[in-house]
C-alpha positions in Angstrom: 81.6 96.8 110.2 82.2 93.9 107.5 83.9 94.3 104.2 80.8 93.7 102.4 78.5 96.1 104.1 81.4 99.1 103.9 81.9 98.0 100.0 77.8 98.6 100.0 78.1 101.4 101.2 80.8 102.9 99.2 78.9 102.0 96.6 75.9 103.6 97.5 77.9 107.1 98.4 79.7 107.2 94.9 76.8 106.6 93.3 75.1 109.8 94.3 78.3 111.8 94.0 78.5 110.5 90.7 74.8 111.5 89.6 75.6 115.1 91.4 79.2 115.5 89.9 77.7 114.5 86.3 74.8 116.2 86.4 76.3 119.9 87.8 75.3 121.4 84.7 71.8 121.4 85.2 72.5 122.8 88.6 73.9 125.7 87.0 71.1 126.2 85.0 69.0 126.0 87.7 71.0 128.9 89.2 72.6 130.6 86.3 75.8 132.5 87.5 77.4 136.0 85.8 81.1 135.9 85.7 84.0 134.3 83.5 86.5 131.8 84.6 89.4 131.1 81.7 87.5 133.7 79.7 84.1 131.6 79.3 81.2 131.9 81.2 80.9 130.4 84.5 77.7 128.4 83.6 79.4 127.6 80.7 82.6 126.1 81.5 82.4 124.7 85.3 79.7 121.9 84.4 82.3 121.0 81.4 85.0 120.9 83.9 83.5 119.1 86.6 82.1 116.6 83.8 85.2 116.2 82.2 88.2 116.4 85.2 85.5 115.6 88.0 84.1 112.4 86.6 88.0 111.3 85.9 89.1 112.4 89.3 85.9 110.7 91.3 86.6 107.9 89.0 90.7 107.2 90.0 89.3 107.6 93.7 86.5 105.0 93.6 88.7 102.5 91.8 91.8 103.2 95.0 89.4 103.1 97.5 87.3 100.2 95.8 90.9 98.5 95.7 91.2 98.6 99.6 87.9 97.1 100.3 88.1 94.6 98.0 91.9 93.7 99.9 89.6 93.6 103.3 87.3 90.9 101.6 89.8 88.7 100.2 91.3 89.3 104.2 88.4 88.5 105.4 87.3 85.6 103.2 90.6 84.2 103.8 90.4 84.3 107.8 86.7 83.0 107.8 87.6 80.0 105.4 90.8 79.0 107.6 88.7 79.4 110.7 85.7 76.8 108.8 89.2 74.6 108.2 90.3 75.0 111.9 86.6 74.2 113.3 86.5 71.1 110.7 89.8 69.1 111.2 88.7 68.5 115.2 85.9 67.0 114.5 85.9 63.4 113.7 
């Protein structure tokens, strides 16, 4: 698979974990749960957590991972461009 089609589809995949991860607290109050956690409600405090660490956590992944796919472009872009070179300088 090509840089560019593994960059779309990183990009498609953290989008919809993003919508889900920012978005958790109107799971839970779709699902309302008893309980505490840190002595506040579960329905309470998990959606503030997941919004607040989750989003920054999901956030420091995409931008590694993005990292690496952008490396295989410019790898790619680079081997495709000497190859065009190559191709060019025997013909006359």
């Amino acid at each position: 698979m090509s840089a560019y089609k593994k960059e779309v589809w990183f990009t498609i995949i953290m989008s919809a974990i993003f919508l889900l991860a920012g978005h958790v607290g109107f799971i839970f109050s779709i699902f309302p749960v008893e309980g505490n956690l840190f002595g506040f409600p579960i329905m309470y405090i998990v959606p503030i957590l997941i919004g607040w660490f989750g989003i920054f956590i999901l956030t420091l992944i995409a931008g590694k991972i993005g990292n690496h796919i952008d490396e295989a472009i410019d790898e790619e872009n680079a081997r495709l461009s000497k190859e065009t070179n190559d191709s060019q300088k025997g013909v006359s």
